[in-house]
C-alpha positions as CSV (number, residue, x, y, z in Angstrom):
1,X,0.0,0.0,0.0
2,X,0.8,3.6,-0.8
3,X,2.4,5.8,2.2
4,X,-0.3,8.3,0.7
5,X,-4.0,8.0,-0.8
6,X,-3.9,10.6,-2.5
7,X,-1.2,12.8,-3.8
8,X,-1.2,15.9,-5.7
9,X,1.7,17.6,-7.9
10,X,1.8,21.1,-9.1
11,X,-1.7,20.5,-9.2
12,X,-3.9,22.6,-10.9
13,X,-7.8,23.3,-11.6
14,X,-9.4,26.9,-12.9
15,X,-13.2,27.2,-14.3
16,X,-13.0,30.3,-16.3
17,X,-11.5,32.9,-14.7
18,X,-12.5,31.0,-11.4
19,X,-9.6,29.1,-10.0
20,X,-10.4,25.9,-8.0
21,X,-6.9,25.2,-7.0
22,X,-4.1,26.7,-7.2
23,X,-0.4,24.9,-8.1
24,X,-1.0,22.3,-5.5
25,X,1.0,20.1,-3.4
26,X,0.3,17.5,-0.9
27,X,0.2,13.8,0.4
28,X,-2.6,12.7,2.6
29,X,-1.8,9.7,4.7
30,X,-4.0,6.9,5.7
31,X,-6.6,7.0,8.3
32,X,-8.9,9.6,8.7
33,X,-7.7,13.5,7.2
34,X,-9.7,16.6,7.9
35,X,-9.9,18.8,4.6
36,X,-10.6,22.3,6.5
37,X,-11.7,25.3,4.7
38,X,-13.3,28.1,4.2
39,X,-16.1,28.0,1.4
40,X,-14.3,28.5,-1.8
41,X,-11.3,27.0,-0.6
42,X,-10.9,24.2,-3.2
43,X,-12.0,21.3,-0.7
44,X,-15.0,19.9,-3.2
45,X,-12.4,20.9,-6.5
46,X,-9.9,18.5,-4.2
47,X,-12.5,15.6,-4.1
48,X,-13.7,15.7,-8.0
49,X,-10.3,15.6,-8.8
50,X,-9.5,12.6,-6.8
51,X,-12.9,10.8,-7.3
52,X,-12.3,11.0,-11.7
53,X,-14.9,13.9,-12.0
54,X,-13.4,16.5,-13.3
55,X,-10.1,16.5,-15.1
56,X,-6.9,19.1,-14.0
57,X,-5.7,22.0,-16.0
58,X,-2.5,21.4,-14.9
59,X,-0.1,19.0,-12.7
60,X,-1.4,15.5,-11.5
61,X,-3.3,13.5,-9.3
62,X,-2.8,10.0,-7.2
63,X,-5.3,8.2,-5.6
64,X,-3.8,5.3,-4.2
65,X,-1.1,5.4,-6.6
66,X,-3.3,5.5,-9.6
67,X,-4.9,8.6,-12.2
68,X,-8.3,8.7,-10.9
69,X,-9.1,10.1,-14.6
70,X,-11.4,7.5,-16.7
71,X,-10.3,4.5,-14.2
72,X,-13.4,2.5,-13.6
73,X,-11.6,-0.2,-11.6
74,X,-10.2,2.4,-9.2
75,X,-14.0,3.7,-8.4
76,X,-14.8,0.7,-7.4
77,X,-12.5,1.3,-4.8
78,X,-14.2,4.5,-4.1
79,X,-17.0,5.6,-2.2
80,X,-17.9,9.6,-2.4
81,X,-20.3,11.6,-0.2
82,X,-20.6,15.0,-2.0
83,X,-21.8,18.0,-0.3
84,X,-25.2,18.7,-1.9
85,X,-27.8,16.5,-1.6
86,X,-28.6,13.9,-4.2
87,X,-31.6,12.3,-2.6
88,X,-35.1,11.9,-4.2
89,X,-37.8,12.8,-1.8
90,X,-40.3,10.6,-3.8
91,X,-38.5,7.5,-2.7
92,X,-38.0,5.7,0.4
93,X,-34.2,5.3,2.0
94,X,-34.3,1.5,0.6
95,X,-35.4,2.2,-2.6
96,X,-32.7,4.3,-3.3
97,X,-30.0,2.3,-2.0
98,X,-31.2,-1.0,-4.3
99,X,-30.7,2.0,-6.9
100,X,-27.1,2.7,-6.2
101,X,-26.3,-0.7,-5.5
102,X,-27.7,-2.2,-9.0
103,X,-25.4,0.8,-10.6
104,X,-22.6,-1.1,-8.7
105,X,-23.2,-4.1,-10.3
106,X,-24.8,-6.1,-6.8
107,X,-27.8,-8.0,-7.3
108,X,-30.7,-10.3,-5.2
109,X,-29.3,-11.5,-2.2
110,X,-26.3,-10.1,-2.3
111,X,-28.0,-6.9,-3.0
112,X,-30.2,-7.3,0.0
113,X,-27.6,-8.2,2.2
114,X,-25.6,-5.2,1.4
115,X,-28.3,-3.0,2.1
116,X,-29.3,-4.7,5.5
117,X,-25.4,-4.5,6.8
118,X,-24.5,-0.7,5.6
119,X,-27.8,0.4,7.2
120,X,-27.2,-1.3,10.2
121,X,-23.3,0.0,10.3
122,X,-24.5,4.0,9.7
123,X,-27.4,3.9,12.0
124,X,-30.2,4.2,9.4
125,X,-32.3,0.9,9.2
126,X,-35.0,2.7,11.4
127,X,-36.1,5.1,8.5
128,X,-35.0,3.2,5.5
129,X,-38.9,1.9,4.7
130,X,-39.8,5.7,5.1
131,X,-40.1,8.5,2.3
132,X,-37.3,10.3,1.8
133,X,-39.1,13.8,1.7
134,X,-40.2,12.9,5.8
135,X,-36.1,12.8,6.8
136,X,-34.2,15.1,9.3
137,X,-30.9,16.5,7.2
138,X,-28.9,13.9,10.2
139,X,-31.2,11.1,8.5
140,X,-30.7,12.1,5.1
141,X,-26.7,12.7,5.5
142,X,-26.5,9.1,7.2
143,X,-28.3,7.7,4.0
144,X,-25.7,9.7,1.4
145,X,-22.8,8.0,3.3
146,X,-25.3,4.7,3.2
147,X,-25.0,4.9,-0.1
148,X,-21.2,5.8,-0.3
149,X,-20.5,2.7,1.8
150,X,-22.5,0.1,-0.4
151,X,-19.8,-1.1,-2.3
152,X,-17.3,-1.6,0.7
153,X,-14.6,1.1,-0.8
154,X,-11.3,0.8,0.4
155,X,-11.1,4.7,0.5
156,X,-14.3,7.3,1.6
157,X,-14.2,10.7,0.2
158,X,-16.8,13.0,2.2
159,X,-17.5,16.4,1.7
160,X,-19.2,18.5,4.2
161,X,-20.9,15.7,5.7
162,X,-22.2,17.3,8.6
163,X,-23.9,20.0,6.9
164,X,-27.5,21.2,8.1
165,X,-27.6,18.4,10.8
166,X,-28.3,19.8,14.2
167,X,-25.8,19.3,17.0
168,X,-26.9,15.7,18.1
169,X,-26.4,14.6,14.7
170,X,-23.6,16.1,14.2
171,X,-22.2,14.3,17.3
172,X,-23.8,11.3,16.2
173,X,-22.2,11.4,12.1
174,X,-18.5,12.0,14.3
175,X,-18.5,8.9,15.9
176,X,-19.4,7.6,13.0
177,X,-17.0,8.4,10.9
178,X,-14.3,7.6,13.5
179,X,-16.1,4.3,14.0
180,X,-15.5,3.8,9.8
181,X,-12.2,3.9,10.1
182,X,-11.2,2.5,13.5
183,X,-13.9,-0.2,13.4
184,X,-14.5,-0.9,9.6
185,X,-11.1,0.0,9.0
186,X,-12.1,2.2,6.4
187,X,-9.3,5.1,5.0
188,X,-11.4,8.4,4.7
189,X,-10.3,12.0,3.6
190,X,-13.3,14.2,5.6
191,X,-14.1,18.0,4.5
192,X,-15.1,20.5,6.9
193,X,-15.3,24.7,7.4
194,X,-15.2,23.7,11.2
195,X,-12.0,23.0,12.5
196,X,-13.2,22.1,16.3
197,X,-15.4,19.2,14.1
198,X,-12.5,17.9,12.3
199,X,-10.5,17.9,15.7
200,X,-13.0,15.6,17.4
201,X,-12.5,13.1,14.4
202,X,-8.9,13.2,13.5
203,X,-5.2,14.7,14.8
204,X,-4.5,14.7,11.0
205,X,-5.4,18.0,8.5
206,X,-4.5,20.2,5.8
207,X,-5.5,23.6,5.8
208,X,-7.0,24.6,2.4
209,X,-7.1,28.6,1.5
210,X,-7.7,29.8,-2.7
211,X,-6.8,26.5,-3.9
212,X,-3.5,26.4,-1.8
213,X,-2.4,24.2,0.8
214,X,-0.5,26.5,3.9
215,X,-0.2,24.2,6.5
216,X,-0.9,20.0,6.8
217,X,0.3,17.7,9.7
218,X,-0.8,17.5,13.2
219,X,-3.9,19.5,14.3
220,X,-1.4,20.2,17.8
221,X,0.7,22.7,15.3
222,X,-1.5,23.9,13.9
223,X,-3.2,25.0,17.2
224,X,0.2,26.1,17.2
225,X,-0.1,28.3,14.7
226,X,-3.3,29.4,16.2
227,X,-1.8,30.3,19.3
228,X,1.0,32.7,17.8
229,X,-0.7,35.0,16.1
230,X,-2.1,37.8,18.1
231,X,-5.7,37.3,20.0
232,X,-8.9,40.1,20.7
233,X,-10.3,38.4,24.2
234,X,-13.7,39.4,25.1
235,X,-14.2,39.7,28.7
236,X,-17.8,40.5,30.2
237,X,-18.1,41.0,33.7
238,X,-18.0,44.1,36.4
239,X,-15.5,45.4,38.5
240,X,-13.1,45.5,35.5
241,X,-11.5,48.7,36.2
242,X,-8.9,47.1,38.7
243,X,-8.3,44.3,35.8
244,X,-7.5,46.2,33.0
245,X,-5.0,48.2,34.9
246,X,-3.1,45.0,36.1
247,X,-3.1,43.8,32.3
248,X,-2.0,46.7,30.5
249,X,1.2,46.2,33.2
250,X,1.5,42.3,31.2
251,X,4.1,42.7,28.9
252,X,2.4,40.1,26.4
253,X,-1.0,42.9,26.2
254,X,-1.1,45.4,23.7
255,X,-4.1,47.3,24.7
256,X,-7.2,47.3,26.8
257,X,-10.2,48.8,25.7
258,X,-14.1,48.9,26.4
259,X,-17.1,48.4,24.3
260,X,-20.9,48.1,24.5
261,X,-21.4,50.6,27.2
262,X,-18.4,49.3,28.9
263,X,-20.1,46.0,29.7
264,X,-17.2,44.4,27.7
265,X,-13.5,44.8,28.0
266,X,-11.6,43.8,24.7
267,X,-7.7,42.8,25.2
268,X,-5.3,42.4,22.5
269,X,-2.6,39.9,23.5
270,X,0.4,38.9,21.3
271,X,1.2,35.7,23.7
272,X,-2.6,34.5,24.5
273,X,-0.7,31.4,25.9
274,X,0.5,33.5,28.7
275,X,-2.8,35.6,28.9
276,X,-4.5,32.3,29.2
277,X,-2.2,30.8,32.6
278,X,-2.2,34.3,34.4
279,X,-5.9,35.4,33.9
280,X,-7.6,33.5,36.3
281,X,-5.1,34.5,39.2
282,X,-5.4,38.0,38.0
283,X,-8.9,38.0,38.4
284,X,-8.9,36.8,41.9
285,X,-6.3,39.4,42.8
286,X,-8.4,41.8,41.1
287,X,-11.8,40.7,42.4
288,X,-13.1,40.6,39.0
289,X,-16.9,38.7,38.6
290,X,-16.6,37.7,35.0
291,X,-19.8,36.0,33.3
292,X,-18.0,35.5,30.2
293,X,-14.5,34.9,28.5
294,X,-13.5,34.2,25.0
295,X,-11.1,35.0,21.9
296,X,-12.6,36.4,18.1
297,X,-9.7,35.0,16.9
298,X,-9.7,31.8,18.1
299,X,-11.2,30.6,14.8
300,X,-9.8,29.2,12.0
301,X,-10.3,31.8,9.6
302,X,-8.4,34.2,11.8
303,X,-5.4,31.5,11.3
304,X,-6.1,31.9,7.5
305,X,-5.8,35.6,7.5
306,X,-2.8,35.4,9.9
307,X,-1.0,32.9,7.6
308,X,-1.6,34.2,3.9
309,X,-0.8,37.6,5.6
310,X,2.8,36.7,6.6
311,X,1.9,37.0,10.0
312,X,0.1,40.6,10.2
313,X,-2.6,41.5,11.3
């Protein structure tokens, strides 16, 4: 086996004057890897690539050591999960798997049981005699990655697959997909805009921003990178006054400021590590009540900006 699923060279994909991605280079291990972006990142460009949709402009593609281009044999070693939704609400969950696996080539009771088993494995053979149209968008994801699963790829490509589903479904399609690969022993390359979802699946990412790759590896550096670039902390509370003069003393604050009436006290923090250990003594010094405490920039288009900006703000 490949030390990579899929590799990418130089590699390159524009629609017009739209460019998908961007001269890009990466390999993507096995297990579970978090694609996160921002929309228009080039994380569903990525996918069609690698699943034989859509052809590059420029450079090349590996999935599992092969061009995905015009490869049948290699899709059936696929299994997508694309990010809009491909379901017909004038069938019922059952129906539409005996669809996608008779395009798979399974028939009768082979058929059957691969239906009753992926069901069973994603959670879904409660609804699967019900109409489509009646589904929660939980339901109706777990049937899309029904679907993806029929054939029993070696390699799952999902793309946004929590999307719409409230938060108990979205905690319920995490362990999931962790389950896929540690239990199935599926290898899966998972999309997200939300870092803090890919974190609870996988240590593994690559950070996708205008069809460019600017950091990969282990979500710990790249919390890393978080951390060094310079922080906004919101902190609501009273009795402030005595707390903002013991931070502006810190020599890892920039400023202290007041907003909304002076109800909320913003501080800008070059070494939020260090703002982080010393706050909660400095409150109690200070006396501070505080209802509330947290960072804008604790987010992971704030690492975007900080990165592609060479480190300004």
């Amino acid at each position: 086996m490949n030390e990579f699923v899929v590799s990418a060279r130089n590699l390159s994909k524009w629609y017009g004057d739209v460019i998908g991605l961007n001269s890009l280079n990466i390999g993507l291990p096995r297990g579970i890897t978090g694609i996160v972006g921002p929309n228009g990142a080039g994380k569903s460009t990525l996918f069609k690539l690698a699943t034989g949709m859509i052809k590059p402009n420029k450079g090349s593609i590996t999935v599992m050591g092969e061009d995905p281009w015009l490869n049948h044999d290699l899709m059936k070693r696929i299994g997508f999960c694309p990010d809009y939704d491909n379901l017909s609400d004038y069938s019922t969950g059952k129906r539409y798997l005996y669809q996608v696996g008779a395009l798979h080539g399974s028939r009768n009771e082979e058929l059957k049981q691969r239906v009753k088993k992926t069901a069973r494995d994603v959670g879904a053979r409660d609804f699967l005699n019900k109409d489509i149209d009646t589904y929660s968008q939980g339901m109706r994801q777990r049937l899309k990655l029904a679907g993806a699963l029929l054939h029993d790829p070696d390699l799952l490509f999902l793309d946004e697959p929590l999307s719409g589903a409230d938060p108990q479904a979205r905690k319920d399609l995490i362990e999931l997909i962790k389950d896929l690969h540690e239990e199935k022993e599926h290898d899966i390359l998972v999309s997200s805009h939300v870092l803090s979802e890919i974190e609870r699946m996988t240590s593994e990412i690559a950070l996708l921003y205008k069809g460019r790759v600017i950091a990969s590896g282990d979500i710990s550096e790249v919390r890393g990178l978080i951390d060094k670039h310079p922080h906004n902390i919101v902190i609501d509370g009273v009795r402030k006054n005595a707390l903002a003069k013991r931070l502006i003393d810190q020599n890892y604050v920039v400023s202290v400021g007041f907003e909304d009436n002076r109800r909320k006290m913003i501080v800008e923090v070059e070494k939020p590590d260090e703002f982080f250990q010393q706050i909660a003594s400095l409150v109690n010094q200070t006396e501070t009540e505080v209802f509330e405490m947290y960072s804008r920039d604790d987010n992971l288009q704030a690492v975007f900006d900080y990165l592609v900006g060479g480190g300004k703000r």
